[in-house]
C-alpha beads as a LAMMPS data file, in Angstrom:
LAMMPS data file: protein, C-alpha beads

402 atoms
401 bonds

1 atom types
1 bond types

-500.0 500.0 xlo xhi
-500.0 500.0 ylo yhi
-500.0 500.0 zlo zhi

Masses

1 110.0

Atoms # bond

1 1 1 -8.822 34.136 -2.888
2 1 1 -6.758 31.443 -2.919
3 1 1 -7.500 28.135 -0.743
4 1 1 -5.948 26.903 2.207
5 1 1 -3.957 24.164 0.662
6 1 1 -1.910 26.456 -1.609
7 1 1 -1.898 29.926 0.715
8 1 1 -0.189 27.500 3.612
9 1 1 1.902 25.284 1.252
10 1 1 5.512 24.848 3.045
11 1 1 7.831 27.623 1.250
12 1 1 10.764 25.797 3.053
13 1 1 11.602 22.624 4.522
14 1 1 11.544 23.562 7.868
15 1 1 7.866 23.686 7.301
16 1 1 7.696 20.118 5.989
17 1 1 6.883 18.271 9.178
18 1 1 7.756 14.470 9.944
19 1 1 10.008 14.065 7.088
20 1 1 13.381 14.585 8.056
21 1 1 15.261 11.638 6.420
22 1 1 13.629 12.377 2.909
23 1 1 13.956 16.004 3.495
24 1 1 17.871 15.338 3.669
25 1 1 17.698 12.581 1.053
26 1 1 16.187 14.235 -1.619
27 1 1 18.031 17.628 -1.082
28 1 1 21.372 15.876 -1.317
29 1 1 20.342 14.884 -4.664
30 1 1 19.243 17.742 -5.962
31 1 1 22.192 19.969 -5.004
32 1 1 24.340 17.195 -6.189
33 1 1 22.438 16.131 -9.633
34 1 1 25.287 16.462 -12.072
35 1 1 27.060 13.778 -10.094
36 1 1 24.105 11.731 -9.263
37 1 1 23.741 8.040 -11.367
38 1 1 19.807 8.513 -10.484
39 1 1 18.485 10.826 -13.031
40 1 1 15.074 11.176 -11.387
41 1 1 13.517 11.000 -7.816
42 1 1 10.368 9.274 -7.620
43 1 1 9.090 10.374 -3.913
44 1 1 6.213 8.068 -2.775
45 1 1 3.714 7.909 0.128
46 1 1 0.357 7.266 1.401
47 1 1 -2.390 10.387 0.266
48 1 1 -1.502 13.969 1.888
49 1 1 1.308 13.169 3.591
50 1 1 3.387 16.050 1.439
51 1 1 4.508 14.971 -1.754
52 1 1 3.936 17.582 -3.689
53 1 1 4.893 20.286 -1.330
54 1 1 7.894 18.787 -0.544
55 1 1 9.150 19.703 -4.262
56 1 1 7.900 23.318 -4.212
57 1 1 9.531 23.478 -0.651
58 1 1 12.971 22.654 -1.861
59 1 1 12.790 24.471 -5.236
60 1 1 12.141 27.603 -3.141
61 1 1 14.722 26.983 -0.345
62 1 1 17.556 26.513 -3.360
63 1 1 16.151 28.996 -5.287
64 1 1 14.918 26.753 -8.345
65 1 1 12.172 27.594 -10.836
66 1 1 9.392 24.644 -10.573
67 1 1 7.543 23.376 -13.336
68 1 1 4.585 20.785 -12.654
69 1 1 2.918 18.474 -14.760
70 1 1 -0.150 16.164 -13.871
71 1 1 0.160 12.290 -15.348
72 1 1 -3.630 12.675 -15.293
73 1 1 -3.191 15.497 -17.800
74 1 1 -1.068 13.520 -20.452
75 1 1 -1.571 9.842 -21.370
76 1 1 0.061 8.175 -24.456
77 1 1 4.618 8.709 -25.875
78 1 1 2.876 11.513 -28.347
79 1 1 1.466 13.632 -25.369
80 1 1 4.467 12.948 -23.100
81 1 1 7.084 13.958 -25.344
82 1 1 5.278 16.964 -26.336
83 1 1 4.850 18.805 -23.005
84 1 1 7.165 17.488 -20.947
85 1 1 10.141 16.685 -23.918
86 1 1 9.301 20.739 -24.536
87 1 1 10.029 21.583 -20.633
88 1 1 13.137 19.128 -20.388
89 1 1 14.456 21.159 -23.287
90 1 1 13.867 24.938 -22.448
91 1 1 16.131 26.630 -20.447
92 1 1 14.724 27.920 -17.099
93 1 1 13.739 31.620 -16.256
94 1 1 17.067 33.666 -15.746
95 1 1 18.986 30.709 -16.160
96 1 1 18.612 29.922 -12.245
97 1 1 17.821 26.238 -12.731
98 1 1 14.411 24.150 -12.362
99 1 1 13.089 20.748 -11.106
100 1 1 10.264 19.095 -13.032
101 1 1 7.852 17.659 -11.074
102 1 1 5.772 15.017 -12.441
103 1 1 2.978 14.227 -10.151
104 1 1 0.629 11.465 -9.924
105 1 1 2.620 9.261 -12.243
106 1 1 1.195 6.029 -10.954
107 1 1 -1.768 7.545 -13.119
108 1 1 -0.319 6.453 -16.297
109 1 1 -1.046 2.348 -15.653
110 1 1 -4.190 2.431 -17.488
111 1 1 -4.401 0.755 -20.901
112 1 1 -5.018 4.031 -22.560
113 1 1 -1.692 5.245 -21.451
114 1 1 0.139 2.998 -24.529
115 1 1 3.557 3.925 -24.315
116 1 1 3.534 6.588 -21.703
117 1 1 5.817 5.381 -19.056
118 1 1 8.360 3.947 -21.422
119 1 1 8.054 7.657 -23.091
120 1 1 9.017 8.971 -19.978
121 1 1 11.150 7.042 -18.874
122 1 1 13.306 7.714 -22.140
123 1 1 13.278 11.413 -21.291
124 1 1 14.499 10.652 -17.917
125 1 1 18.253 9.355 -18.966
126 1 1 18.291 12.590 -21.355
127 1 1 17.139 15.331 -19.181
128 1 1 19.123 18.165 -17.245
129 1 1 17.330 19.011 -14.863
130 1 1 16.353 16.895 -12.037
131 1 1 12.741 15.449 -12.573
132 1 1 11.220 14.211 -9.433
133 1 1 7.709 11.812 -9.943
134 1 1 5.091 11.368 -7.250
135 1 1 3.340 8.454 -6.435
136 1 1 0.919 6.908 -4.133
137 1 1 1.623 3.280 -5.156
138 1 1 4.960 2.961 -6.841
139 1 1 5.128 -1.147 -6.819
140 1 1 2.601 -1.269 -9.984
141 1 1 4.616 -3.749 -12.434
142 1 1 4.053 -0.833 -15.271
143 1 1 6.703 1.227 -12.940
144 1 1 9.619 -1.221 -12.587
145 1 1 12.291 0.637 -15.413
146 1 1 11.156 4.096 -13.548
147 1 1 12.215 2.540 -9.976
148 1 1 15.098 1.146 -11.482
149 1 1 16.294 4.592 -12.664
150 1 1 15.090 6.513 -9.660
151 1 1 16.711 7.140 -6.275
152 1 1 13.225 5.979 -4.028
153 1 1 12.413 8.552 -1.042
154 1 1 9.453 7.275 0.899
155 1 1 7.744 10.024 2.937
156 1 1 5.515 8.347 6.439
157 1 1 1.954 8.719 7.119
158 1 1 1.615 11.653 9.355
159 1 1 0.527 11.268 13.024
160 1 1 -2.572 13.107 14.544
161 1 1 -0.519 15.476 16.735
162 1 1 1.886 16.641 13.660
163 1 1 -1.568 17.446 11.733
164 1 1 -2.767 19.183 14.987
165 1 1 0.367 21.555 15.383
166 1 1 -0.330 22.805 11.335
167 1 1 -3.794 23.407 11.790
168 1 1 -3.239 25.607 15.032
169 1 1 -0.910 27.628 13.113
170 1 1 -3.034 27.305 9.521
171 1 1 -6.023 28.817 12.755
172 1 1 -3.381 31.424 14.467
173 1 1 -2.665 33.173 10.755
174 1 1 -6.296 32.862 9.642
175 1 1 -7.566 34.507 12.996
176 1 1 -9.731 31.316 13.450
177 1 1 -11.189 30.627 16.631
178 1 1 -11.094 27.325 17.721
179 1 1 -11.633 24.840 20.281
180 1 1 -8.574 22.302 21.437
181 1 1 -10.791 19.116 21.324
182 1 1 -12.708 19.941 18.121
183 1 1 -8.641 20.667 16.403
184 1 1 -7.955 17.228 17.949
185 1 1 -10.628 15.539 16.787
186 1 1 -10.473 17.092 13.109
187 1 1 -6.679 15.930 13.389
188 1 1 -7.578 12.270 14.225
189 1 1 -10.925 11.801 11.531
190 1 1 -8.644 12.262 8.471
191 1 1 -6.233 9.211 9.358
192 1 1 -3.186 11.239 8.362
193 1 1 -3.974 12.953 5.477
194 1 1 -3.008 16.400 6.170
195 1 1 -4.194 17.885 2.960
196 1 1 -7.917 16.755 3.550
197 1 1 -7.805 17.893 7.550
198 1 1 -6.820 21.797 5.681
199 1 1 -9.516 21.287 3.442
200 1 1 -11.827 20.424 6.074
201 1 1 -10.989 23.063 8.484
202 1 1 -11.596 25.817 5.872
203 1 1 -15.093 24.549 4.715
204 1 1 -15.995 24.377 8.604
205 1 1 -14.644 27.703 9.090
206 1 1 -14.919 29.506 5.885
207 1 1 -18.500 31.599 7.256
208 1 1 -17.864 31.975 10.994
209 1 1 -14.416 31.664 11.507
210 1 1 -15.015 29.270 14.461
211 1 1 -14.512 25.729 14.781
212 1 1 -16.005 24.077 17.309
213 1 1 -16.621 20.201 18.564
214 1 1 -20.102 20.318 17.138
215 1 1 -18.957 21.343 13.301
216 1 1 -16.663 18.065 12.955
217 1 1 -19.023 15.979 14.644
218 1 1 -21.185 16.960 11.239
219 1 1 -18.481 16.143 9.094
220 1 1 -19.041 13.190 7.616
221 1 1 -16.184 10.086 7.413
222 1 1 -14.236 10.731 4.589
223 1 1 -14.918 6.785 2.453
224 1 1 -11.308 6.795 1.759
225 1 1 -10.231 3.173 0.504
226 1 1 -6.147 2.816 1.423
227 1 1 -4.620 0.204 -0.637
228 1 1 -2.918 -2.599 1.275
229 1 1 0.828 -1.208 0.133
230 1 1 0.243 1.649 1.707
231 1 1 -1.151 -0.110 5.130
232 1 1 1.968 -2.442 5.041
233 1 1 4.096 0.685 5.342
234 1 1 2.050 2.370 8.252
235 1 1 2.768 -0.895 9.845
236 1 1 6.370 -1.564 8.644
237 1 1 8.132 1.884 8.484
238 1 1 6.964 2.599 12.219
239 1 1 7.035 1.622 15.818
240 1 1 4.690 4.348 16.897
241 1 1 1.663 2.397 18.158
242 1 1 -0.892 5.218 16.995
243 1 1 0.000 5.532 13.465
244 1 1 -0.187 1.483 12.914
245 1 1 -3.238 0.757 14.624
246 1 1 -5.475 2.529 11.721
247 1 1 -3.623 1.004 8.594
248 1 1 -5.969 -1.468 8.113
249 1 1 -9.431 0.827 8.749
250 1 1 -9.968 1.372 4.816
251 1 1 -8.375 -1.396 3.222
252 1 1 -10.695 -3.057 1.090
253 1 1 -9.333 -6.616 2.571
254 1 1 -11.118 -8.862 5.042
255 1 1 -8.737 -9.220 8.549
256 1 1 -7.986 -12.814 7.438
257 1 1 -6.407 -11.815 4.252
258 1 1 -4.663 -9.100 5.661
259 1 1 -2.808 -11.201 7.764
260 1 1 -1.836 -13.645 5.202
261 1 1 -0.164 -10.126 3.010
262 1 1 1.463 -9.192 6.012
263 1 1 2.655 -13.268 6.873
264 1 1 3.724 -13.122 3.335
265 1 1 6.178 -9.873 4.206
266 1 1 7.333 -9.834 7.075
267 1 1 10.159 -11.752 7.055
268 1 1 11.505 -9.643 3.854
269 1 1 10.880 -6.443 6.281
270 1 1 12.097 -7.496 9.905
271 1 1 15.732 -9.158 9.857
272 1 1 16.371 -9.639 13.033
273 1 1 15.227 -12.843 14.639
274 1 1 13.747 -11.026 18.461
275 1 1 12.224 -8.672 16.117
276 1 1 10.555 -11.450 13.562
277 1 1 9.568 -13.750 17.077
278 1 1 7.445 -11.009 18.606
279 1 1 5.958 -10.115 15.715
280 1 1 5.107 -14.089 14.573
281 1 1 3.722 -14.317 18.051
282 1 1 1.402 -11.198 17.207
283 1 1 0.470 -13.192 14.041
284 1 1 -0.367 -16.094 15.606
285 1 1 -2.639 -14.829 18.736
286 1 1 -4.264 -12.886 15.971
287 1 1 -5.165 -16.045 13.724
288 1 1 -6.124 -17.630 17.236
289 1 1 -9.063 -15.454 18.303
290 1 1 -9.753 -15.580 14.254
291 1 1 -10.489 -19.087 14.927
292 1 1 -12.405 -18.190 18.054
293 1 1 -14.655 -16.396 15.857
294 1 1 -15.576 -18.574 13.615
295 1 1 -16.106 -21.379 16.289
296 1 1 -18.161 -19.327 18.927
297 1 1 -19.230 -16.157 16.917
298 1 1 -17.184 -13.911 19.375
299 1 1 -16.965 -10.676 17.064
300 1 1 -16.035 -8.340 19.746
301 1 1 -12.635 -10.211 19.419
302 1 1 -12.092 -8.457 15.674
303 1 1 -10.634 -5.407 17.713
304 1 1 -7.920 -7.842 19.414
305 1 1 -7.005 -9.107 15.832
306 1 1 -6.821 -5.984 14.637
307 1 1 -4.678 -4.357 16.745
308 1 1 -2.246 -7.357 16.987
309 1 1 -2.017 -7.418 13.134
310 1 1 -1.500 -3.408 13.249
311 1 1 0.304 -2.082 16.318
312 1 1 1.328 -5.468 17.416
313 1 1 3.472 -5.793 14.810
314 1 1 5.022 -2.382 14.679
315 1 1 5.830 -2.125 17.939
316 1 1 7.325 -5.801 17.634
317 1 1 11.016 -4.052 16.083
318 1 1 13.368 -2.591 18.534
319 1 1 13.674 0.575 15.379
320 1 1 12.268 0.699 12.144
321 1 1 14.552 -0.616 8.837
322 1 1 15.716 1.525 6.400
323 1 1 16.204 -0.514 3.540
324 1 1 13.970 -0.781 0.707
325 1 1 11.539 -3.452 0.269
326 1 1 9.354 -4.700 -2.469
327 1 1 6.298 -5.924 -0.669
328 1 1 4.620 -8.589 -2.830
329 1 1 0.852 -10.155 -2.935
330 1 1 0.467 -13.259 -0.754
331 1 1 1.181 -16.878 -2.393
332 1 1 -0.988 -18.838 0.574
333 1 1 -3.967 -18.232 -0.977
334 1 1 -3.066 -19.356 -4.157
335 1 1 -0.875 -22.357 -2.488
336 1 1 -4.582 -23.057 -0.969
337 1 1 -6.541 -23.455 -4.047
338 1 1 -3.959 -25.147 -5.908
339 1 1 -4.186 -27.888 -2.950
340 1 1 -8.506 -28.329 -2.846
341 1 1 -8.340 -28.339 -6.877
342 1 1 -5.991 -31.109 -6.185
343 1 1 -7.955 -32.553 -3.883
344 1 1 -11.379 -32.175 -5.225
345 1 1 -10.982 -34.996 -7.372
346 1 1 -10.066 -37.345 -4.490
347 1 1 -13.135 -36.409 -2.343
348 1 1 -15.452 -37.399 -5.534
349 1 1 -14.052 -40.483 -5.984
350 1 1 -14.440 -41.123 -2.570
351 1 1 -18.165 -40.075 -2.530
352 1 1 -18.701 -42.214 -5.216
353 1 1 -17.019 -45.515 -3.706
354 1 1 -18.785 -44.405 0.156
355 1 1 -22.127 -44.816 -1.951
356 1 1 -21.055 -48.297 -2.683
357 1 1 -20.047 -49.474 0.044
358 1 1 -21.997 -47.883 2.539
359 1 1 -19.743 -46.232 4.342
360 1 1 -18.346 -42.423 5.071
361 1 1 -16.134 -40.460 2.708
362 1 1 -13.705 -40.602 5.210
363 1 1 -13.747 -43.769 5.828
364 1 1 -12.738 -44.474 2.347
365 1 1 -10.097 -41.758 2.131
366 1 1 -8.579 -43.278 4.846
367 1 1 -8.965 -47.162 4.454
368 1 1 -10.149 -48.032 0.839
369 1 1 -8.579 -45.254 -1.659
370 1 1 -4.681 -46.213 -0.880
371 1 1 -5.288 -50.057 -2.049
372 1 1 -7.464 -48.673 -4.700
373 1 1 -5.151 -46.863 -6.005
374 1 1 -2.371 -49.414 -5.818
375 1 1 -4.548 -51.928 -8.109
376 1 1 -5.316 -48.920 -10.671
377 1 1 -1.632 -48.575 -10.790
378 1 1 -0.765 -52.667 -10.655
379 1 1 -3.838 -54.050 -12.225
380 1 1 -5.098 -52.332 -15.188
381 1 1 -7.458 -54.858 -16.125
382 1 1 -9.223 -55.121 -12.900
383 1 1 -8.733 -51.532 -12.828
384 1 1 -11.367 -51.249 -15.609
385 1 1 -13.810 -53.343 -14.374
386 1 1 -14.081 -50.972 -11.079
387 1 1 -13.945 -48.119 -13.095
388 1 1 -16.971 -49.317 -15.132
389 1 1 -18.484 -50.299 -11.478
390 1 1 -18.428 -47.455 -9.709
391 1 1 -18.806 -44.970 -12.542
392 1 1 -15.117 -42.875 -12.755
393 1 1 -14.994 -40.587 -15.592
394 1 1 -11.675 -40.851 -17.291
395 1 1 -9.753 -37.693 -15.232
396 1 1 -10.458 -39.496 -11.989
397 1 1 -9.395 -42.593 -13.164
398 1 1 -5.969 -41.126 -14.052
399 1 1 -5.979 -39.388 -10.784
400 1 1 -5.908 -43.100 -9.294
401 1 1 -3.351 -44.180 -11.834
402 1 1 -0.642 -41.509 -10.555

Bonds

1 1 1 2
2 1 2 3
3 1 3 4
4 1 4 5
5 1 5 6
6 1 6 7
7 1 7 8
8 1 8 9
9 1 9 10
10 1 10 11
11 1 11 12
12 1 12 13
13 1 13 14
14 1 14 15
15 1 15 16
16 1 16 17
17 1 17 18
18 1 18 19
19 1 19 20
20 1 20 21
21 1 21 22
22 1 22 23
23 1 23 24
24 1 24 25
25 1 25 26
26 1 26 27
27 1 27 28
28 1 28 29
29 1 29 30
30 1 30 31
31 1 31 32
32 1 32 33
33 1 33 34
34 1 34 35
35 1 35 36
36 1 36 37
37 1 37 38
38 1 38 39
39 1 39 40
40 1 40 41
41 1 41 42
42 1 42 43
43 1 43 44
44 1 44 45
45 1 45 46
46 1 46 47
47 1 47 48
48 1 48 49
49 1 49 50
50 1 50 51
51 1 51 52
52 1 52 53
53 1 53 54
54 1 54 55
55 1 55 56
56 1 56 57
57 1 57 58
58 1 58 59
59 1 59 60
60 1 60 61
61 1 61 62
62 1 62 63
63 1 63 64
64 1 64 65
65 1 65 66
66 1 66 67
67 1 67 68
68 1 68 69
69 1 69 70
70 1 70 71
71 1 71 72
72 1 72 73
73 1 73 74
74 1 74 75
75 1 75 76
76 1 76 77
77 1 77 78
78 1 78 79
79 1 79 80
80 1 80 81
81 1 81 82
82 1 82 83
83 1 83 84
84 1 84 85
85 1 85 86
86 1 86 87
87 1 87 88
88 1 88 89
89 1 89 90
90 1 90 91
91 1 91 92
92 1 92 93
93 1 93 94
94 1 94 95
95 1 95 96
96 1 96 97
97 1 97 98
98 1 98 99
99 1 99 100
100 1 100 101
101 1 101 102
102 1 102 103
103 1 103 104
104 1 104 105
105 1 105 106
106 1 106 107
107 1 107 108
108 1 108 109
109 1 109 110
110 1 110 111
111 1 111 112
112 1 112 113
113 1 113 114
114 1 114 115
115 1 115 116
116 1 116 117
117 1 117 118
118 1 118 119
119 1 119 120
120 1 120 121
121 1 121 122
122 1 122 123
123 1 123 124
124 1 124 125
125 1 125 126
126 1 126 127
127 1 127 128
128 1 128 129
129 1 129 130
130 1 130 131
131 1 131 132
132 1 132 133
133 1 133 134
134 1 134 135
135 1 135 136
136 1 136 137
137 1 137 138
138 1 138 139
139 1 139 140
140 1 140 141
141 1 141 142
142 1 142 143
143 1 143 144
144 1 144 145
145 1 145 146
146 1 146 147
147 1 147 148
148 1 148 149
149 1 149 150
150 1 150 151
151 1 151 152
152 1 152 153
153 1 153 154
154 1 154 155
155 1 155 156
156 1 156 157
157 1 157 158
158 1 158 159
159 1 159 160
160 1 160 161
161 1 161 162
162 1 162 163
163 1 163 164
164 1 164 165
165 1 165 166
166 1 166 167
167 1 167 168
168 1 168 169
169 1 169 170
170 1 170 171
171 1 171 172
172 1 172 173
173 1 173 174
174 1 174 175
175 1 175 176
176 1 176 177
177 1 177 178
178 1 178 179
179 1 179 180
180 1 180 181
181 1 181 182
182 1 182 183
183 1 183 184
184 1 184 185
185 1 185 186
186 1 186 187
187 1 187 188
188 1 188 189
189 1 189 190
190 1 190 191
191 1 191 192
192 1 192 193
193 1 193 194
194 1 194 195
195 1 195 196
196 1 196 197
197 1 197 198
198 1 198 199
199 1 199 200
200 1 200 201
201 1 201 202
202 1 202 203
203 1 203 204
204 1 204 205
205 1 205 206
206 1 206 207
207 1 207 208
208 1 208 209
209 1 209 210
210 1 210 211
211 1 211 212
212 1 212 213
213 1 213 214
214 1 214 215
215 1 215 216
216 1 216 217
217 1 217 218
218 1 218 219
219 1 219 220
220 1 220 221
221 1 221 222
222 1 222 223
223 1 223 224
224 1 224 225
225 1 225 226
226 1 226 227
227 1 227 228
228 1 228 229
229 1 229 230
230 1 230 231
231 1 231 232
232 1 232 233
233 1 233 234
234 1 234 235
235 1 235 236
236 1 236 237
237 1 237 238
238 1 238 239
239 1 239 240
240 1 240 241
241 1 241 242
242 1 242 243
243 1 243 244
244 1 244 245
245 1 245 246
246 1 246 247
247 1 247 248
248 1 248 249
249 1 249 250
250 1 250 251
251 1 251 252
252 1 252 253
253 1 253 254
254 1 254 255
255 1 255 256
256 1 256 257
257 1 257 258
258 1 258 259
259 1 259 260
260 1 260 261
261 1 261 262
262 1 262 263
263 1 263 264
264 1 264 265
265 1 265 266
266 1 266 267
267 1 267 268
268 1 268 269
269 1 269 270
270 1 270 271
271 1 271 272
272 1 272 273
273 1 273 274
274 1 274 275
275 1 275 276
276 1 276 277
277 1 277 278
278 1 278 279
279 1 279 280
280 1 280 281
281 1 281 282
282 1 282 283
283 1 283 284
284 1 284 285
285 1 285 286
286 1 286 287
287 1 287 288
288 1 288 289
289 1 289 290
290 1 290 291
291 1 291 292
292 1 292 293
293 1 293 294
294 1 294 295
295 1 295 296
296 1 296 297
297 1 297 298
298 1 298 299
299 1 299 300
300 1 300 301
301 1 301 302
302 1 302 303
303 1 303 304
304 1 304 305
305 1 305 306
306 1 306 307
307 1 307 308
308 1 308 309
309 1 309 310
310 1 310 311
311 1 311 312
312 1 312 313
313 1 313 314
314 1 314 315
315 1 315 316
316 1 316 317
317 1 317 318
318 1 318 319
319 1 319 320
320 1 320 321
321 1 321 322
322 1 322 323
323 1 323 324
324 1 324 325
325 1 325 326
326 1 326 327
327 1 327 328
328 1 328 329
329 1 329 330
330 1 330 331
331 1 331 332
332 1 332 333
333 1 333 334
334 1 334 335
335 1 335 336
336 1 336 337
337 1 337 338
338 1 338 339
339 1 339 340
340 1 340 341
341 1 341 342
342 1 342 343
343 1 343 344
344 1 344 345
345 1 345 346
346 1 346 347
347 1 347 348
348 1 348 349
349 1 349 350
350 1 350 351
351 1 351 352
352 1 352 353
353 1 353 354
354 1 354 355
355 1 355 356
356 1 356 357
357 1 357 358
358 1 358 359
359 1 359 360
360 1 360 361
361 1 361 362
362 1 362 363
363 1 363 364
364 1 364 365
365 1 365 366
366 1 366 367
367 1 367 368
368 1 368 369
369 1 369 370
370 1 370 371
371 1 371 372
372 1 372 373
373 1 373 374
374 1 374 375
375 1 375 376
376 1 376 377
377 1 377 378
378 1 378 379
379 1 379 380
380 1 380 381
381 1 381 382
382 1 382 383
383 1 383 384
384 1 384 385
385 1 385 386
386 1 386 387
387 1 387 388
388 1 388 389
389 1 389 390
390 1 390 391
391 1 391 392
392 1 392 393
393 1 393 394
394 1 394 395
395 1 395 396
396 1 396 397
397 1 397 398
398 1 398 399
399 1 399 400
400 1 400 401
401 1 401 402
């Protein structure tokens, strides 16, 4: 017998819940592929959020032949060219038309995958058929000529209640009995991925039929890490309080470095000024209690900072922006240790000159170090001499000679 995931796949798109813009988006295209510049679709998204059924939803409603192929199954230009150069080229079954879907194809970044996404890539600008890619993370660097040649449709994390309303009907077809607050709280634990929550009703329900409070209290929390592209859109792409407020949960990021990624973005994402303010002013009460923690140990303030990095700043837009944006990594930190490597060298000198003269390091940074430096610059004789003094190595010596 088949499992849940593939008996209940969406045969149309009316099935395909949450995702009306890329719904319309990518159907457009496909109806309209001979006259399309983008040759191939690459439909991204956070895990279980519909992806693949999306394709398979579509192909059915327009009566297109489907033909799949994994990334994970394929790796190098010989493999690539071979099974999915052979599908490009065959005509489909009763000539009614077919999509290609390639899924997973942020699979092919590894270093054993030499020549794979330039192999495909190539096949894209001769293909007739529409090929549509899947990907969880579509901003790796490897991907940049397939975004360039794709049309980008971006499907949202799903909300707890949309999850809720399948599995009640995945229940009422499946003559599963079941209680409301167990469905809820099965909806809730798999922080919008609606694939896992079908998987996890039918292993709770697969002897008895029954799903009760006490069978997802057993479940175990799924250890699912979420990268930090996929939390900025949860907190970028919606105003809905609920869906932000978790984006952060399995980031492997500390909160302090969170903040700085979503510092570093915002103002790419929000362009209008109310809508940057508020959300600044969530930034900035969040690095506040930060600073309360470190100073008085407060922890129980890590909930405030969370929420005003998460929901805070979704809810901070009057609607959410539909243009694409290329969310990039954070230059602060680097900016940071750029400015103590510079500074490192100062602080020794100074250490080394305090031991001298009996005084603090701070002292001397502040009252001793600018006339020393003037003479190192002025006086390169004497400049020796207190080199040889104080015992500079040659690299802080030219520090003082800048």
């Amino acid at each position: 017998m088949l499992p849940f995931t593939i008996r209940h796949r969406p045969k149309t798109t009316s099935e395909i819940y949450g995702q009306d813009t890329a719904v319309k988006l990518l159907k457009n295209w496909i109806i309209n592929f001979k006259s399309q510049k983008a040759k191939a679709a690459l439909v991204y998204g956070p895990t279980g959020c519909g992806k693949t059924s999306l394709p398979y939803a579509l192909a059915n409603e327009l009566g297109l032949e489907i033909i799949e192929v994994n990334a994970s199954d394929f790796r190098n230009k010989e493999q690539i060219n071979l099974k999915l150069g052979s599908a490009i080229k065959q005509q489909s079954l009763f000539s009614k038309g077919k999509i290609i879907l390639v899924d997973e194809v942020d699979g092919l970044s590894g270093r054993k995958d030499f020549g794979g996404m330039q192999a495909l890539t190539s096949l894209i600008d001769n293909s007739t058929f529409p090929i549509i890619a899947t990907a969880a993370d579509p901003w790796d660097k490897k991907m940049k000529t397939l975004r360039k040649k794709s049309l980008l449709v971006q499907l949202n994390p799903l909300d707890f209640k949309t999850i809720q309303s399948v599995l009640k009907k995945i229940c009422i077809r499946e003559k599963i009995k079941y209680d409301d607050q167990a469905l809820t709280a099965l909806s809730m634990k798999v922080a919008g991925d609606i694939r896992a929550a079908i998987n996890d009703l039918e292993i709770l329900t697969v002897n008895t039929k029954r799903l009760e409070r006490g069978n997802v209290a057993e479940l175990s929390d799924r250890n699912k890490m979420d990268t930090i592209m996929n939390a900025l859109i949860k907190i970028f792409k919606t105003t809905d309080p609920k869906i932000a407020i978790s984006a952060l949960d399995n980031v492997p990021e500390d909160l302090d470095k969170s903040l700085l990624w979503i510092d570093e973005n915002l103002p790419k994402e929000y362009k209008k000024p109310e809508d940057l303010a508020r959300a600044y002013d969530c930034l900035s009460k969040a690095d506040v209690f930060s600073r309360r923690i470190r100073r008085w140990q407060h922890w129980r303030f890590l909930v405030y900072i969370n929420a005003l990095l998460t929901a805070g700043v979704a809810v901070s837009k009057d609607s959410k922006y539909k243009e694409f944006v290329q969310y990039k990594p954070t230059t602060r930190i680097l900016k940071l240790w750029i400015a103590k490597m510079k500074y490192a060298k100062r602080l020794a000198i100074a250490q080394k000159i305090a031991e001298q003269t009996h005084s603090s390091s701070r002292q001397v940074i502040q009252d001793t170090l600018p006339y020393l430096q003037v003479i190192f610059q002025k006086n390169p004789e004497q400049s020796d001499v207190i080199a040889e003094e104080l015992e500079l190595n040659d690299e802080e010596v030219m520090w003082l000679r800048k």
